[in-house]
C-alpha positions as CSV (number, residue, x, y, z in Angstrom):
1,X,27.6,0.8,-19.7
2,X,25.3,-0.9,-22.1
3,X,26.0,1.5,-24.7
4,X,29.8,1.5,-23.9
5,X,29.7,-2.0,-24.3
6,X,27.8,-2.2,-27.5
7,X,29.9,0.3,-29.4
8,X,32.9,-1.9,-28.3
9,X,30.9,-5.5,-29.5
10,X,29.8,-4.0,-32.8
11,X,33.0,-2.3,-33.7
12,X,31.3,1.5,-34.2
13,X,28.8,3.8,-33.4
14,X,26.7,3.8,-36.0
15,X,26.1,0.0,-36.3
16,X,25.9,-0.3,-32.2
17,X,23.1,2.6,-33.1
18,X,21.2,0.3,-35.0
19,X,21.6,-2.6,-32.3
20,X,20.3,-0.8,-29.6
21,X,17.6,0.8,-32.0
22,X,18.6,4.3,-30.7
23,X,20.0,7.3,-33.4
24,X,23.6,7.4,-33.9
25,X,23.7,11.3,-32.5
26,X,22.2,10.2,-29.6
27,X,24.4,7.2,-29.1
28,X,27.8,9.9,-30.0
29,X,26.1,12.1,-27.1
30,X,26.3,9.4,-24.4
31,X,29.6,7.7,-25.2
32,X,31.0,11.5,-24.7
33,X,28.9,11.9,-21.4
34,X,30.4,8.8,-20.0
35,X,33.8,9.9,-21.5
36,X,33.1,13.3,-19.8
37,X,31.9,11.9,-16.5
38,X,34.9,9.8,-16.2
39,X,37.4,12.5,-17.5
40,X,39.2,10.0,-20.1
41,X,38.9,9.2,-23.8
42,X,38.0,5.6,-23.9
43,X,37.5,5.4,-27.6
44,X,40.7,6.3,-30.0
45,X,38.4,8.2,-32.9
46,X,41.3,8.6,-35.7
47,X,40.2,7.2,-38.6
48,X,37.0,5.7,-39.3
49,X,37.0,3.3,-36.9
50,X,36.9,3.3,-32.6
51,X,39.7,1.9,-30.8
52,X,39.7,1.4,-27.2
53,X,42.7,3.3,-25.4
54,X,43.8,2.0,-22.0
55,X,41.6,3.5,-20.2
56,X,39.0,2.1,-22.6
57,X,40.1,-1.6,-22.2
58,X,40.1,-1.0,-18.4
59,X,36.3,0.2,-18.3
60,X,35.3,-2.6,-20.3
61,X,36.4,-5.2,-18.2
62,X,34.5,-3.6,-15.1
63,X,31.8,-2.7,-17.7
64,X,31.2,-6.3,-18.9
65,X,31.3,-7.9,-14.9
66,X,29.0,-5.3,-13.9
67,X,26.4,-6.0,-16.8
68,X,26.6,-9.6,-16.1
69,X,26.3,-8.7,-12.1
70,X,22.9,-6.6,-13.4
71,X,21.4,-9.6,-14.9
72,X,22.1,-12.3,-12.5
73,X,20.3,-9.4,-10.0
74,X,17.2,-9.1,-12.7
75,X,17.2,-13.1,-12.7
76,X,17.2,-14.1,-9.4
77,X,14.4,-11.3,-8.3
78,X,12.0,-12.6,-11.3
79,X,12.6,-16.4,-10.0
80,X,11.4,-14.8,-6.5
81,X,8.6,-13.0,-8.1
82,X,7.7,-16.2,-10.0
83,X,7.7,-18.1,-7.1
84,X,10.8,-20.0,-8.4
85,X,12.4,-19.2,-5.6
86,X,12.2,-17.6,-2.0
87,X,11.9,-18.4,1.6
88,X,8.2,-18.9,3.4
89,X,8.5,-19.0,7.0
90,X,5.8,-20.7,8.8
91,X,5.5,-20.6,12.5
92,X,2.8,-21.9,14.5
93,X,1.7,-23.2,17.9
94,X,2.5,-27.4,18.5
95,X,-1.3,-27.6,18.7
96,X,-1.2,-26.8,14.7
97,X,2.0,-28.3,13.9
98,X,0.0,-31.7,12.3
99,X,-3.2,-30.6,11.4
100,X,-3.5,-28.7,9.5
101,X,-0.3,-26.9,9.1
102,X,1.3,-30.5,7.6
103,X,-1.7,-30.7,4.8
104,X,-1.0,-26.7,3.7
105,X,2.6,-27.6,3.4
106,X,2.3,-30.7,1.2
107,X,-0.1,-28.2,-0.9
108,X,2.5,-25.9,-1.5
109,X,4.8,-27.9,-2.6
110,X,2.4,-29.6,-5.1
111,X,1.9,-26.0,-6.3
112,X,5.9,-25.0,-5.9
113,X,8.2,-27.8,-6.9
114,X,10.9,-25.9,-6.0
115,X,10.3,-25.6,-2.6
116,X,12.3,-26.9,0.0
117,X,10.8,-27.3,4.0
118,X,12.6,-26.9,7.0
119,X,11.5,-27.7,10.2
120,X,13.2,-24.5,12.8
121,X,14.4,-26.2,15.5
122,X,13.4,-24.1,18.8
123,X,13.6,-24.8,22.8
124,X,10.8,-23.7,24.6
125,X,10.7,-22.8,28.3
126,X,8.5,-25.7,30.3
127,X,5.4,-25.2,31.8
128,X,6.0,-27.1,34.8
129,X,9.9,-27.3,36.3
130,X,10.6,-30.4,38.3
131,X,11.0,-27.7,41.2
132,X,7.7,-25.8,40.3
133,X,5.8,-29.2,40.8
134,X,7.6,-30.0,43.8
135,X,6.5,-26.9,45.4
136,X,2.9,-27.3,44.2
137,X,0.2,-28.2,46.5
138,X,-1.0,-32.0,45.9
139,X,-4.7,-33.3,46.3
140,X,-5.9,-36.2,46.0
């Protein structure tokens, strides 16, 4: 799709050749794979110069979205790898919720100013039922 693309931004093979740093047979090859792939002509080749046919202009608006779709892809899993962006889950006993779990948190986000915390709000099943206590055996 880059090619396509390029051949259609630079109005020609040979100067989308030199764009993309590749040799213009090379570049011919894979505009006629794609072509073949598909089973269309995109580009009208009469004359010197390309002209999109219908089929043409129709790839190249699903050609363009799905280029930009690749890069917004590419972007968001660097800001993950560059810590720019992610989730960290941290889950711990209520012992450790203060100390020191509150200290490593305020750490990472002097390191990460990006980050966001969320507490995860849970219920957990008690120890000791009003029932359970009643039926307990008293001393004292």
């Amino acid at each position: 799709m880059t090619y396509f693309v390029a051949v259609i931004d630079h109005g020609g093979i040979t100067k989308a050749a030199q764009a993309l740093y590749i040799s213009q047979p090379s570049l011919s090859q894979a505009i006629r794979t794609l072509e073949r792939r598909l089973g269309t002509t995109l580009f009208d080749r009469t004359g010197r110069r390309l002209t999109l046919t219908d089929d043409g202009r129709t790839l190249e608006v699903a050609a363009r979205r799905i280029l930009a779709d690749v890069d917004r892809a590419k972007s968001k899993v660097a800001s993950v790898r560059e810590l720019e962006s992610g989730r960290v889950e941290i889950v711990t006993f209520s012992a450790f919720s203060i100390h020191p779990v509150v200290e490593l948190v305020r750490r990472f986000r002097a390191v990460i100013r990006a980050s966001s915390c969320r507490s995860p709000t849970w219920t957990a099943r008690p120890v000791c039922t009003p029932r359970s206590a009643a039926a307990r055996p008293r001393s004292g």
